[in-house]
N, C-alpha and C positions, 0 to 999 in steps of 0.2 A: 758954159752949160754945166749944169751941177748932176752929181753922181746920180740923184733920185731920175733928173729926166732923162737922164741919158741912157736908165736901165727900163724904165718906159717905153721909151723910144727901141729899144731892143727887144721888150715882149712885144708892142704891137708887130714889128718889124715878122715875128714867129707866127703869131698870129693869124697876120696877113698871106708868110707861106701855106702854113698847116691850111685856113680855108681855101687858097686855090689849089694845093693840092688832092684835098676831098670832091672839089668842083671838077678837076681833070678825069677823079678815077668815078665821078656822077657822071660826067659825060661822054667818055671815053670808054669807060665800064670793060666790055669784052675784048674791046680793040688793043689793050693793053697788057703788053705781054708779062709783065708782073705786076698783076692788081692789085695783090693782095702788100705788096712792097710799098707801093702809091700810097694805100690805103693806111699802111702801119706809120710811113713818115707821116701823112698829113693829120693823121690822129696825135702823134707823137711833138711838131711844133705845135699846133694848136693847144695842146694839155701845156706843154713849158712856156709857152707866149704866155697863157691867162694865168700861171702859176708866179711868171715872173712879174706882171702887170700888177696881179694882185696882194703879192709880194712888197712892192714898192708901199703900199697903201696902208696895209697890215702894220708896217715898222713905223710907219708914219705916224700912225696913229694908236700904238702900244707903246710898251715898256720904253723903248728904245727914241720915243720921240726928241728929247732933247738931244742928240747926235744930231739930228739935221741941220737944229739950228746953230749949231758948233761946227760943224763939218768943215763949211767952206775958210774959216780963220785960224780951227787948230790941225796943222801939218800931220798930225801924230793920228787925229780919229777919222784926218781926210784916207791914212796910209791904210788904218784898219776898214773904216767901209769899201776901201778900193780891192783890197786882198778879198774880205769876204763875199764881197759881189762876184766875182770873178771864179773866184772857187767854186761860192753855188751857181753860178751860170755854166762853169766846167762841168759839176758831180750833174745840172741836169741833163746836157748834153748827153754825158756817158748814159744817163738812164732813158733817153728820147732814142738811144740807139739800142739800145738793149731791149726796149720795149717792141722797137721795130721788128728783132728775133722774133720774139714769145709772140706778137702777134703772124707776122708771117710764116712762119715754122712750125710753132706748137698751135698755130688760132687758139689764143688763148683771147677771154672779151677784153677788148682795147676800152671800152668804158670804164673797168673795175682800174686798168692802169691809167687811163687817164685822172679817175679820184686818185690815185696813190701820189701819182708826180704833184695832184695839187697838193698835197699835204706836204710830198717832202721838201721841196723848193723853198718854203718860208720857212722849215725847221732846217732845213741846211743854212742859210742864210744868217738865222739866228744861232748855229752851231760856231758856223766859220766865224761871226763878230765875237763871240764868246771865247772861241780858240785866239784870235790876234788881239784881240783885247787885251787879255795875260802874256801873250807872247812878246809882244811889242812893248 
């Protein structure tokens, strides 16, 4: 299975959390002793699943598109797409939880961070290739 579906397969995978965890705190609502917790994760994969999804698509079809079709024969650009995926899947991570804070803590609007996570997820992505690219 090659790098692009495999990180596909890993936003729908957030996706699929984030909607059933919005579904849990839709239905469950009062009965739930931290709602606003429910409410922050399920906001939070939902924003990284569709940033990662469409992330994969984005590179696919920009600047970057010849690595694809390189990818799986040269060892060197399979090493770089693997670090930078992983990185940006780490930095959203850390920000899917931080986001969880600011919204259960400060209610700060979970929609303004969900546009941010879609925007930084494909500029991390293209940061981290950009970073092992030279590195490596």
């Amino acid at each position: 299975m090659s790098i692009t579906n495999k990180n596909r397969i890993q936003g729908i995978i957030l996706i699929l959390v984030g909607v059933s965890l919005l579904i849990v705190h839709k239905i469950q609502g009062d009965a739930l002793v931290h709602e606003e917790l429910v409410f922050g994760f399920g906001i939070g994969c939902l924003s990284g699943g569709v940033a990662a999804f469409l992330g994969t698509f984005l590179f696919k079809k920009g600047k970057y598109n010849e690595n694809y079709k390189i990818q799986e024969k040269d060892e060197r650009l399979h090493q770089i797409w693997d670090k930078a995926g992983y990185s940006a899947y780490n930095l959203s991570y850390l920000i899917v939880l931080f986001m969880f804070i600011l919204v259960s803590i400060f209610e700060i609007s979970a929609i303004s961070l969900l546009i941010a996570l879609l925007v930084i997820m494909p500029v991390a992505h293209i940061g981290f290739t950009y970073y092992y690219n030279k590195k490596i």
